[in-house]
mmCIF file of the N, C-alpha and C atoms, coordinates in Angstrom:
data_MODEL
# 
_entry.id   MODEL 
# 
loop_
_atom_site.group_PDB 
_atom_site.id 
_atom_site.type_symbol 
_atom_site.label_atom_id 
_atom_site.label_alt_id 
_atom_site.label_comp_id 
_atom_site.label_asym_id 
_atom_site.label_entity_id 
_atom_site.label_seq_id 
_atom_site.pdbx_PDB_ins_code 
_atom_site.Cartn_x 
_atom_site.Cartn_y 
_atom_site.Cartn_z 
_atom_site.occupancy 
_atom_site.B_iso_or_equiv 
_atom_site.pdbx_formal_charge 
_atom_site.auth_seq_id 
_atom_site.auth_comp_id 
_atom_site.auth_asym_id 
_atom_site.auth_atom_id 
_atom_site.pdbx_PDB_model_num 
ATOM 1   N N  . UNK A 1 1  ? 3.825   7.903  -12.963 1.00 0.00 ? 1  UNK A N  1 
ATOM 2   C CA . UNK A 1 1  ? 4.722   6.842  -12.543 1.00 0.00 ? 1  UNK A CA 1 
ATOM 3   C C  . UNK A 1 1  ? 5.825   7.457  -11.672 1.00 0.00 ? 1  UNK A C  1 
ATOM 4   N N  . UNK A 1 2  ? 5.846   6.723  -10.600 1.00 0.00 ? 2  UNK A N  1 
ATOM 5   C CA . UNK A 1 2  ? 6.986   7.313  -9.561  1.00 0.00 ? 2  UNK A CA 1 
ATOM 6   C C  . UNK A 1 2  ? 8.497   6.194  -9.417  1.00 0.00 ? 2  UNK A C  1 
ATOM 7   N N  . UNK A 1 3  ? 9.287   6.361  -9.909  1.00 0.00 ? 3  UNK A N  1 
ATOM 8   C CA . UNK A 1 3  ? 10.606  5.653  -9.522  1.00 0.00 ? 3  UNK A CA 1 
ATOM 9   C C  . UNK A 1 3  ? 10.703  5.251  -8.175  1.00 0.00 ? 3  UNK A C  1 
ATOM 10  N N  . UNK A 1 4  ? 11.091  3.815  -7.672  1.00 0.00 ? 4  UNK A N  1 
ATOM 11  C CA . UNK A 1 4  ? 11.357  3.288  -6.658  1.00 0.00 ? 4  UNK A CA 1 
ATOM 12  C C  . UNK A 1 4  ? 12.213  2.200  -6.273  1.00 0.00 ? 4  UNK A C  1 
ATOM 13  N N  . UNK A 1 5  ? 12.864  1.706  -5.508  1.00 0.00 ? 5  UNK A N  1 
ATOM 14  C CA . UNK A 1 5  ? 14.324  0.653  -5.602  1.00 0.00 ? 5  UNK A CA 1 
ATOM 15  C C  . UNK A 1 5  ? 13.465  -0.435 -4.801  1.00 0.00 ? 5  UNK A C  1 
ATOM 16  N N  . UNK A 1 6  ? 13.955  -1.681 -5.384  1.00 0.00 ? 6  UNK A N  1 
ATOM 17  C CA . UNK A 1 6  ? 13.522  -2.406 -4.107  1.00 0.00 ? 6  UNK A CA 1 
ATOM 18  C C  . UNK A 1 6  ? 14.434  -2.947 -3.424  1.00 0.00 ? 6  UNK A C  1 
ATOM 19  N N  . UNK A 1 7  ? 14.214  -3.885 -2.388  1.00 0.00 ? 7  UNK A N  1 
ATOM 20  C CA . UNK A 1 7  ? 15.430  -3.682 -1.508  1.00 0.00 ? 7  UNK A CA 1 
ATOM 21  C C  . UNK A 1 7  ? 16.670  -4.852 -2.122  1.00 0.00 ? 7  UNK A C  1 
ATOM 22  N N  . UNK A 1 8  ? 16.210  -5.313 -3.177  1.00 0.00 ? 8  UNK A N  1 
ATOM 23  C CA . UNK A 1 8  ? 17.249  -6.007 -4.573  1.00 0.00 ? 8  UNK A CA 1 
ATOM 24  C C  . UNK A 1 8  ? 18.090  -5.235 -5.116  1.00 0.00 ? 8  UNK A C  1 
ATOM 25  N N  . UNK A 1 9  ? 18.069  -3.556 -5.239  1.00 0.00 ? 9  UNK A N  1 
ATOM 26  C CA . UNK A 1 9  ? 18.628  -2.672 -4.867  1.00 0.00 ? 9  UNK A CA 1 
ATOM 27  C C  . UNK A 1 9  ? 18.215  -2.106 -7.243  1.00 0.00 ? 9  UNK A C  1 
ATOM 28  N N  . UNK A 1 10 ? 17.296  -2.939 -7.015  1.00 0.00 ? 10 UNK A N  1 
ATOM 29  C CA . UNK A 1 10 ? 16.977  -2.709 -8.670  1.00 0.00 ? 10 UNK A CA 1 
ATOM 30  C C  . UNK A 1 10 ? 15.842  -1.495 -8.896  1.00 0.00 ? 10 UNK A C  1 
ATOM 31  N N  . UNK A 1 11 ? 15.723  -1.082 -9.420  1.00 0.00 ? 11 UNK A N  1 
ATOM 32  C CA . UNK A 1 11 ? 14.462  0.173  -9.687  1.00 0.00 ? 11 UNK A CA 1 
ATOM 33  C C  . UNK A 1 11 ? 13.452  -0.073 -10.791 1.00 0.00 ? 11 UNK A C  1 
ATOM 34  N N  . UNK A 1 12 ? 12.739  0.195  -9.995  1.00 0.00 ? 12 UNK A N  1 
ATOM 35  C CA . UNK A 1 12 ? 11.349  0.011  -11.155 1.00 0.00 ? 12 UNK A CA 1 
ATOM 36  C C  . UNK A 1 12 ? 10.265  1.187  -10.903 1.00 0.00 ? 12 UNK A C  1 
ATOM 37  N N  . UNK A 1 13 ? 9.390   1.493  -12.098 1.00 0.00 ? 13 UNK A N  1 
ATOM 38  C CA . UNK A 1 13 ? 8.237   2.449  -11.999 1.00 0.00 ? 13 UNK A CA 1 
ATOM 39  C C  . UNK A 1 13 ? 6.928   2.045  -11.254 1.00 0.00 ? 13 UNK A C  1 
ATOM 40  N N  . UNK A 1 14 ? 6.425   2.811  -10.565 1.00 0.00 ? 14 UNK A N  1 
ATOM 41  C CA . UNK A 1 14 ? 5.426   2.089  -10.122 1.00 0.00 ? 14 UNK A CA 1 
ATOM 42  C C  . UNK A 1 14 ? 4.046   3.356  -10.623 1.00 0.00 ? 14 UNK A C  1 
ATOM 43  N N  . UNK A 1 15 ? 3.185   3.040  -10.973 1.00 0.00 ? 15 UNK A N  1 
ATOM 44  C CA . UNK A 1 15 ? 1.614   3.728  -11.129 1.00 0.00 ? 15 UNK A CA 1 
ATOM 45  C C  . UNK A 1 15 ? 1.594   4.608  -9.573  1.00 0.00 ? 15 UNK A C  1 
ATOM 46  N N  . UNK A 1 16 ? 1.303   5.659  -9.790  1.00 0.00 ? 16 UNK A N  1 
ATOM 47  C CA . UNK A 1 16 ? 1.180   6.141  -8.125  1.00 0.00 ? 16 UNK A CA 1 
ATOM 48  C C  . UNK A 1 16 ? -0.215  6.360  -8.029  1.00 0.00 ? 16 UNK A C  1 
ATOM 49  N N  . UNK A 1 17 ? -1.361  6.045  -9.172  1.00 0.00 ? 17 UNK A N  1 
ATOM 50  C CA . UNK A 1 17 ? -2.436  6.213  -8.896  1.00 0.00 ? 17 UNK A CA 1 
ATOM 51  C C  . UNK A 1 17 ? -3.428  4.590  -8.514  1.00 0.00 ? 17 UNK A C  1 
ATOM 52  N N  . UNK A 1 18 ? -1.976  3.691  -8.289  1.00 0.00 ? 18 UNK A N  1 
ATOM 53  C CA . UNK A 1 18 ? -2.722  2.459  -7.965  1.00 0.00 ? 18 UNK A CA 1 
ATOM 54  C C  . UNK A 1 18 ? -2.326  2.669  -6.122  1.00 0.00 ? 18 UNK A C  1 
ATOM 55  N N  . UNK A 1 19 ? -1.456  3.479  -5.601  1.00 0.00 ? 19 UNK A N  1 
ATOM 56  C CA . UNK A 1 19 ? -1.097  2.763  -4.467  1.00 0.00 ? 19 UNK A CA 1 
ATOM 57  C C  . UNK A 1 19 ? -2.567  3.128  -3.283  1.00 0.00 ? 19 UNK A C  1 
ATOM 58  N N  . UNK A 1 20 ? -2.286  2.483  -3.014  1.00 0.00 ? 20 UNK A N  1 
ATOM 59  C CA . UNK A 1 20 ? -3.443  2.654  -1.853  1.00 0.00 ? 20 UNK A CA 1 
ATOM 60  C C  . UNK A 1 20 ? -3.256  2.353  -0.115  1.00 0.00 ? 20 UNK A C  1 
ATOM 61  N N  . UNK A 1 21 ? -1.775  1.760  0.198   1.00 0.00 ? 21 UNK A N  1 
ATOM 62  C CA . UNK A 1 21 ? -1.377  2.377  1.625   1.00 0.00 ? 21 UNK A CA 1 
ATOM 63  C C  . UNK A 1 21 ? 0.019   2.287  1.815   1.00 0.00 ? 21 UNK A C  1 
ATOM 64  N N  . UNK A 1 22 ? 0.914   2.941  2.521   1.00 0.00 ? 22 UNK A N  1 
ATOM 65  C CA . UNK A 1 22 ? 2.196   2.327  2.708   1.00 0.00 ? 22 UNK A CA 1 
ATOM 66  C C  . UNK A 1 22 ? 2.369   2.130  4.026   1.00 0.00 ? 22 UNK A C  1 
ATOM 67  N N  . UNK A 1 23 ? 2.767   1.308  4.709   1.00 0.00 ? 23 UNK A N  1 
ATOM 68  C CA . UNK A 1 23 ? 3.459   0.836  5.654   1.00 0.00 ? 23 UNK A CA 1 
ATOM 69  C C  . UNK A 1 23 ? 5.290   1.045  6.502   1.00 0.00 ? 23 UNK A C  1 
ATOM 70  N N  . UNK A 1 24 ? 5.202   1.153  7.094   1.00 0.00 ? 24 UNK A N  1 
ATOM 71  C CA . UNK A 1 24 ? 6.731   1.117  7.968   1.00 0.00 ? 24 UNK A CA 1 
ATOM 72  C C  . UNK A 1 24 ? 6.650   0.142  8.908   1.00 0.00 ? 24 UNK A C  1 
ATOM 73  N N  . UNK A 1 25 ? 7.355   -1.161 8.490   1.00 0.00 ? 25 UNK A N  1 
ATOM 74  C CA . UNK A 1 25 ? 6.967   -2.011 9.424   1.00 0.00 ? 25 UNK A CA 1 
ATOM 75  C C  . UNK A 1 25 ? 8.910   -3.449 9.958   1.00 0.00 ? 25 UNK A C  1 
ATOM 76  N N  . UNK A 1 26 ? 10.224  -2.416 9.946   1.00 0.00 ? 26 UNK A N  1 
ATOM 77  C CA . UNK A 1 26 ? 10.551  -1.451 9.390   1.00 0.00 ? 26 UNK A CA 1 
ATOM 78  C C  . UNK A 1 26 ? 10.469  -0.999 8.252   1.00 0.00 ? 26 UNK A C  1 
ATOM 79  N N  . UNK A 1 27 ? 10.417  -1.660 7.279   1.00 0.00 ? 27 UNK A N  1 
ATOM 80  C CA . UNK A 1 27 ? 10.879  -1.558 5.759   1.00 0.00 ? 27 UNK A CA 1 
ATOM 81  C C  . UNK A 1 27 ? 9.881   -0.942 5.259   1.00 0.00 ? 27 UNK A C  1 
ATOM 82  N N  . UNK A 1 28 ? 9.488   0.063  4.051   1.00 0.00 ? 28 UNK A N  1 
ATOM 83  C CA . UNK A 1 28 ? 8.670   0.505  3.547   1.00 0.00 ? 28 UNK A CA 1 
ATOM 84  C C  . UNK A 1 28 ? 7.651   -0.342 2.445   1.00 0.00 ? 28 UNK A C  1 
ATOM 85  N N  . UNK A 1 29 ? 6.778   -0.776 2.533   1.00 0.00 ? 29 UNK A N  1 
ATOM 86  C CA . UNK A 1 29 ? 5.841   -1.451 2.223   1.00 0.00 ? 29 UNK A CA 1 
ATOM 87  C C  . UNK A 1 29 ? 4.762   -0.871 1.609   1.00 0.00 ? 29 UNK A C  1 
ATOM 88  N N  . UNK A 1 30 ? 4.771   -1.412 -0.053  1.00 0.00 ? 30 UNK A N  1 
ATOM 89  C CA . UNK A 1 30 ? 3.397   -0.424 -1.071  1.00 0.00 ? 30 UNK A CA 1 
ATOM 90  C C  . UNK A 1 30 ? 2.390   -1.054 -1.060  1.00 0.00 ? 30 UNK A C  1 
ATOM 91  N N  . UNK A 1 31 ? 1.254   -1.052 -1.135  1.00 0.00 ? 31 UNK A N  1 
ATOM 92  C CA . UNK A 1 31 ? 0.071   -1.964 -1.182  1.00 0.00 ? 31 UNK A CA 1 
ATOM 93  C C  . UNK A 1 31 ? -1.130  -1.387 -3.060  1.00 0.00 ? 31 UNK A C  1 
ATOM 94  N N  . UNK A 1 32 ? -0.679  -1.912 -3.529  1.00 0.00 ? 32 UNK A N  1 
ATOM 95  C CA . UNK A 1 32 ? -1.631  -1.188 -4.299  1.00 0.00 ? 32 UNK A CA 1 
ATOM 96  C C  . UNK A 1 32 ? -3.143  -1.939 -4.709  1.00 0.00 ? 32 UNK A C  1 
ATOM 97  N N  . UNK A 1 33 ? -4.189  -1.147 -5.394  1.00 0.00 ? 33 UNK A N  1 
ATOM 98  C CA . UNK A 1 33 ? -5.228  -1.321 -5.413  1.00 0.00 ? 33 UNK A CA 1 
ATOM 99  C C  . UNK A 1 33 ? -5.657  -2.525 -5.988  1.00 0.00 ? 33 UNK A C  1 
ATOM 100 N N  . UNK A 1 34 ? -4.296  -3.161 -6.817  1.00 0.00 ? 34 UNK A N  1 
ATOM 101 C CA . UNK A 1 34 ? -4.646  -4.605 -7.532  1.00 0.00 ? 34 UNK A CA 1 
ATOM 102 C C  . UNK A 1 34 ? -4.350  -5.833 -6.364  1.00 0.00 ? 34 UNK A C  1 
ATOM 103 N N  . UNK A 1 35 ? -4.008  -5.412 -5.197  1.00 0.00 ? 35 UNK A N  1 
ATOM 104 C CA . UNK A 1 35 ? -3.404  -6.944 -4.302  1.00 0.00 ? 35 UNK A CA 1 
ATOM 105 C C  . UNK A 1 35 ? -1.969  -6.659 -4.160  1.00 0.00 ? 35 UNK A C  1 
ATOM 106 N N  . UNK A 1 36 ? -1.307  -6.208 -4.804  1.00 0.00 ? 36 UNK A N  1 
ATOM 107 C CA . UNK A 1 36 ? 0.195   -6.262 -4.804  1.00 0.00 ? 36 UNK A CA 1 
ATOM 108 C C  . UNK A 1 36 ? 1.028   -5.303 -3.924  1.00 0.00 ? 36 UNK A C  1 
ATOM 109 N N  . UNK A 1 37 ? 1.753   -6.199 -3.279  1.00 0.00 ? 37 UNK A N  1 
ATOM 110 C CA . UNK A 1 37 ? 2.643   -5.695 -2.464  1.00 0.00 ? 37 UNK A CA 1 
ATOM 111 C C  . UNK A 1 37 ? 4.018   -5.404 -2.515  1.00 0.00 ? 37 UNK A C  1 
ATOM 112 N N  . UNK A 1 38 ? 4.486   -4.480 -2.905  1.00 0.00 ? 38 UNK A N  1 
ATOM 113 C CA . UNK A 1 38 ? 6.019   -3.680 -3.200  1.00 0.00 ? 38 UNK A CA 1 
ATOM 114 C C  . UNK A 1 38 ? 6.804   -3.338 -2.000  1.00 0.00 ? 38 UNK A C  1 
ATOM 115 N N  . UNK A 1 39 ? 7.851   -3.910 -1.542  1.00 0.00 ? 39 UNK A N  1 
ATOM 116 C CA . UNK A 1 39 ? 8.580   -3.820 -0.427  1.00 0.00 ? 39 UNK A CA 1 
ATOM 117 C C  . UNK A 1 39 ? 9.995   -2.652 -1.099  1.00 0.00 ? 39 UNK A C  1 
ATOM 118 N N  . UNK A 1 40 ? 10.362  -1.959 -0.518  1.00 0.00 ? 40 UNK A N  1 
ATOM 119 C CA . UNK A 1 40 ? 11.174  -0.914 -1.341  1.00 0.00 ? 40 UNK A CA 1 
ATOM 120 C C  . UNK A 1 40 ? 11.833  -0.241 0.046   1.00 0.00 ? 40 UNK A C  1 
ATOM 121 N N  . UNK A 1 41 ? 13.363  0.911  -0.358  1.00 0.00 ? 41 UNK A N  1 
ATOM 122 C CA . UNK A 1 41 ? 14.017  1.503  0.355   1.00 0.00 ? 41 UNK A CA 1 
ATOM 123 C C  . UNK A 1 41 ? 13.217  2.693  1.128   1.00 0.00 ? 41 UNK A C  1 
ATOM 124 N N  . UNK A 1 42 ? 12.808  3.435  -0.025  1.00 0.00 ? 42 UNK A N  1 
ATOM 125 C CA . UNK A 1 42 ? 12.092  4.602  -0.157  1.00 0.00 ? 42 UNK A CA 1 
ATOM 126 C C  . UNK A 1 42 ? 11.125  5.135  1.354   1.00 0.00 ? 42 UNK A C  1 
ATOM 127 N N  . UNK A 1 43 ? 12.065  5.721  2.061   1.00 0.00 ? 43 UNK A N  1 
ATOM 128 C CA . UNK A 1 43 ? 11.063  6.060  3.234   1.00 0.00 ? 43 UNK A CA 1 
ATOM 129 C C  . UNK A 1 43 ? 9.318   6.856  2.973   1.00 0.00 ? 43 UNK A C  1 
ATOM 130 N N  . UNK A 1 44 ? 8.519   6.565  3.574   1.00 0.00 ? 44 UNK A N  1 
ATOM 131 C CA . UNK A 1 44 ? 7.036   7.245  3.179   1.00 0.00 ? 44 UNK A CA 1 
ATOM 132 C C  . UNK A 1 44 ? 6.836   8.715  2.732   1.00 0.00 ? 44 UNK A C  1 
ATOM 133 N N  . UNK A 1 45 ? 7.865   9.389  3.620   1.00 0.00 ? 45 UNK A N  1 
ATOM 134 C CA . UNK A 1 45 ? 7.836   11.194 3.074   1.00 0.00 ? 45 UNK A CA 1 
ATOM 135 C C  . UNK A 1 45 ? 8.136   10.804 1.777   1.00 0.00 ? 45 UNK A C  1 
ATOM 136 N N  . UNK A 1 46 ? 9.803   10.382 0.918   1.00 0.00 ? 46 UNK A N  1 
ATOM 137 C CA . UNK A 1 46 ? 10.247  10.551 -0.130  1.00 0.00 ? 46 UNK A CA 1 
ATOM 138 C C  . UNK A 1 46 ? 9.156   9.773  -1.259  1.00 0.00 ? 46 UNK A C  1 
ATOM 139 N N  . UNK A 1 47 ? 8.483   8.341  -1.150  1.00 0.00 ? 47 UNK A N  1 
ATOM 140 C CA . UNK A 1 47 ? 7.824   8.736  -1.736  1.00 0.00 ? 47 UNK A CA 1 
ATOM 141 C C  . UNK A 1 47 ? 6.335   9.090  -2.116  1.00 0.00 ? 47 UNK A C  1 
ATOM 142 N N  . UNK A 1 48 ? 6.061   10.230 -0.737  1.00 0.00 ? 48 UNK A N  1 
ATOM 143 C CA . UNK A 1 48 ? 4.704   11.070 -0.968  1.00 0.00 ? 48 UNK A CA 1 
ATOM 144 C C  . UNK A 1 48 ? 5.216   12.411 -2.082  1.00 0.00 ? 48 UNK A C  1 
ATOM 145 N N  . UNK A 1 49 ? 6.602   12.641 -1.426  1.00 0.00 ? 49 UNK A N  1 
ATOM 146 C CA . UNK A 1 49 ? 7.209   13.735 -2.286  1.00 0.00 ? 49 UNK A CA 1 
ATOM 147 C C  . UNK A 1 49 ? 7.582   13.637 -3.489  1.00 0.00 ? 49 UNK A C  1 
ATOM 148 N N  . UNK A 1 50 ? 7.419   12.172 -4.174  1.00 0.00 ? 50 UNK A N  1 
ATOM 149 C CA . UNK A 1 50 ? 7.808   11.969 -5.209  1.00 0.00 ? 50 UNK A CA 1 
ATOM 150 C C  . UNK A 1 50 ? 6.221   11.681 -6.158  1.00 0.00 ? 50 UNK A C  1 
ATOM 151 N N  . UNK A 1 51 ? 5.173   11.613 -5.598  1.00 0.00 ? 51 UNK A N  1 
ATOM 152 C CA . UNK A 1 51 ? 3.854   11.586 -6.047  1.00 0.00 ? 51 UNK A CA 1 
ATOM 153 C C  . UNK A 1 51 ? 3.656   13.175 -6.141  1.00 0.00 ? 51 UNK A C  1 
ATOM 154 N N  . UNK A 1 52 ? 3.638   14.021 -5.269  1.00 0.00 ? 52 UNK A N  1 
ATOM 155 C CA . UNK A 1 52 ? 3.371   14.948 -5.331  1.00 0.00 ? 52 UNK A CA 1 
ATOM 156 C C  . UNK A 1 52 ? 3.977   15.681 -6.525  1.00 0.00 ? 52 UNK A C  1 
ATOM 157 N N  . UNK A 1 53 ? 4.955   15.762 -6.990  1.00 0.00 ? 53 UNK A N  1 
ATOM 158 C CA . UNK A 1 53 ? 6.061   16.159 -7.774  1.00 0.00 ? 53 UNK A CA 1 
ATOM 159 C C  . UNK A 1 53 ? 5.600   15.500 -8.990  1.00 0.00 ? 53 UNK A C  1 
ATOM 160 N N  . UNK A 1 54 ? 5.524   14.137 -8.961  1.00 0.00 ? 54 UNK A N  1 
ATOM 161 C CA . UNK A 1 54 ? 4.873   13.675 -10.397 1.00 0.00 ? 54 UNK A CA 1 
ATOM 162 C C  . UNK A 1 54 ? 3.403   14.412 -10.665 1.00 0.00 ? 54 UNK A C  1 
ATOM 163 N N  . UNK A 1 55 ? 2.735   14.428 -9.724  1.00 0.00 ? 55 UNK A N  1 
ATOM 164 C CA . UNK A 1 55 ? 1.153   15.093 -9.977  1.00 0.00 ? 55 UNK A CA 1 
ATOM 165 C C  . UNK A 1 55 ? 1.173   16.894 -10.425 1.00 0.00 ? 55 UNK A C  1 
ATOM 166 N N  . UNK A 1 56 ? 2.518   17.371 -9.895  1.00 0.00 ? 56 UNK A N  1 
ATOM 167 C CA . UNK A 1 56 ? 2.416   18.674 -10.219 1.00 0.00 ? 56 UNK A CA 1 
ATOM 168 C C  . UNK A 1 56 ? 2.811   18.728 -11.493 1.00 0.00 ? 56 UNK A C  1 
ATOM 169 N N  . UNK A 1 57 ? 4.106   17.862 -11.944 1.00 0.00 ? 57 UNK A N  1 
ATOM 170 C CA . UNK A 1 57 ? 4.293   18.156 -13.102 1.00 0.00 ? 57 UNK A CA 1 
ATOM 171 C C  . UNK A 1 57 ? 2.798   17.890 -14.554 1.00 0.00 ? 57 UNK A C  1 
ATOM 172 N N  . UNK A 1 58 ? 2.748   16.788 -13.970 1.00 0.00 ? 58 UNK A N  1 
ATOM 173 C CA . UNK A 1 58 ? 1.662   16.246 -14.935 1.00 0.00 ? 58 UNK A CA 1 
ATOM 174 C C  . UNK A 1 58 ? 0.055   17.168 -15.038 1.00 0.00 ? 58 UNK A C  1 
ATOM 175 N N  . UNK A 1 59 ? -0.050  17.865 -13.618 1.00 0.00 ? 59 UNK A N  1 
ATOM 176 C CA . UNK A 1 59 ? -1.008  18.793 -13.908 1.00 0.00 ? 59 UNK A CA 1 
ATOM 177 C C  . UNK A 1 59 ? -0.879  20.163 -14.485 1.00 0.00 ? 59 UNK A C  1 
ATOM 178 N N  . UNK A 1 60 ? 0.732   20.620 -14.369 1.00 0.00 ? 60 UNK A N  1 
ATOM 179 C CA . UNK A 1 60 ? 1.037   21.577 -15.020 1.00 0.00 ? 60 UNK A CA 1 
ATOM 180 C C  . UNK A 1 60 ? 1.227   21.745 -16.863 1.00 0.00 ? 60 UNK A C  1 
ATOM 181 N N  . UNK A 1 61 ? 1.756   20.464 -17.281 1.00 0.00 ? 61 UNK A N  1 
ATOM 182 C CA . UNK A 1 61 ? 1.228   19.987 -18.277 1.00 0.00 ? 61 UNK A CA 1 
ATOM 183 C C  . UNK A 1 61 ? -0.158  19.970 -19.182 1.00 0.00 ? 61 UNK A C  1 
ATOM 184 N N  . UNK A 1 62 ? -0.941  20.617 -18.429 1.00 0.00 ? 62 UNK A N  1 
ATOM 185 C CA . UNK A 1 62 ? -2.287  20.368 -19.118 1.00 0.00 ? 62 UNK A CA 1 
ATOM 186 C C  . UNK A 1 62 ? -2.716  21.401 -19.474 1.00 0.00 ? 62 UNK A C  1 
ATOM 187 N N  . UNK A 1 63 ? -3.535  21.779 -20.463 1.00 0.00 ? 63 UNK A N  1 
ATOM 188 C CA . UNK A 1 63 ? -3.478  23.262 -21.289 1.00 0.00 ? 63 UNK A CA 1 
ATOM 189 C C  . UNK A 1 63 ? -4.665  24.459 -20.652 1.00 0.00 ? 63 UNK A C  1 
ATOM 190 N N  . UNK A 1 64 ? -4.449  25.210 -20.699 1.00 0.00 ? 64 UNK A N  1 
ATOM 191 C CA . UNK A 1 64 ? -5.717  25.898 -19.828 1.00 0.00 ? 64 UNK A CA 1 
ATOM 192 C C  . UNK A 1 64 ? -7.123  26.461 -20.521 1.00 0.00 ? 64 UNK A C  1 
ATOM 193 N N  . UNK A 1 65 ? -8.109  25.848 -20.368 1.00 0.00 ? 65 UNK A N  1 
ATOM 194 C CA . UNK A 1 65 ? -9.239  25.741 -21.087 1.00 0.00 ? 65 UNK A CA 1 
ATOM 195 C C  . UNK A 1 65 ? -9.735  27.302 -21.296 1.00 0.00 ? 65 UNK A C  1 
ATOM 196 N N  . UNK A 1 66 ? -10.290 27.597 -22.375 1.00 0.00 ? 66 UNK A N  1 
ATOM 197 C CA . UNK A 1 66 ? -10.558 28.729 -23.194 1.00 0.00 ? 66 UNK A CA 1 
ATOM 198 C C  . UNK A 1 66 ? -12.079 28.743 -22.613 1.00 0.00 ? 66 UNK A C  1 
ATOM 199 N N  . UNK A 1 67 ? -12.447 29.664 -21.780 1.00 0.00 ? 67 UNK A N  1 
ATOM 200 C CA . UNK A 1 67 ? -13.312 30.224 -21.225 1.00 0.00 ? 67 UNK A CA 1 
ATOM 201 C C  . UNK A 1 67 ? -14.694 31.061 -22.608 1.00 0.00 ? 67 UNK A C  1 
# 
């Protein structure tokens, strides 16, 4: 789950394994895999950098299998 504002200026979590495109059209625009569309502050770098960052933590998290 990646933190994001919308432009209500309220924050909510979003699944980062539902999104499936973002847009700049100006405003940053989420599209995810269910239909739904999330309009938010969050320019596209901040949050690729904020997926990335959730995925590292969460993969670092995981225990390393006994060979």
């Amino acid at each position: 789950m990646i933190k994001l504002t919308g432009l209500n200026n309220r924050e909510f979590y979003l699944n980062c394994e539902l999104i499936e495109k973002i847009e700049v059209t100006p405003d940053t625009i989420i599209s995810t895999t269910s239909d739904k569309k999330y309009v938010v502050k969050e320019s596209p770098e901040v949050i690729i950098k904020s997926i990335i960052d959730f995925k590292r933590k969460y993969m670092m998290s995981i225990p390393e299998v006994i060979k």
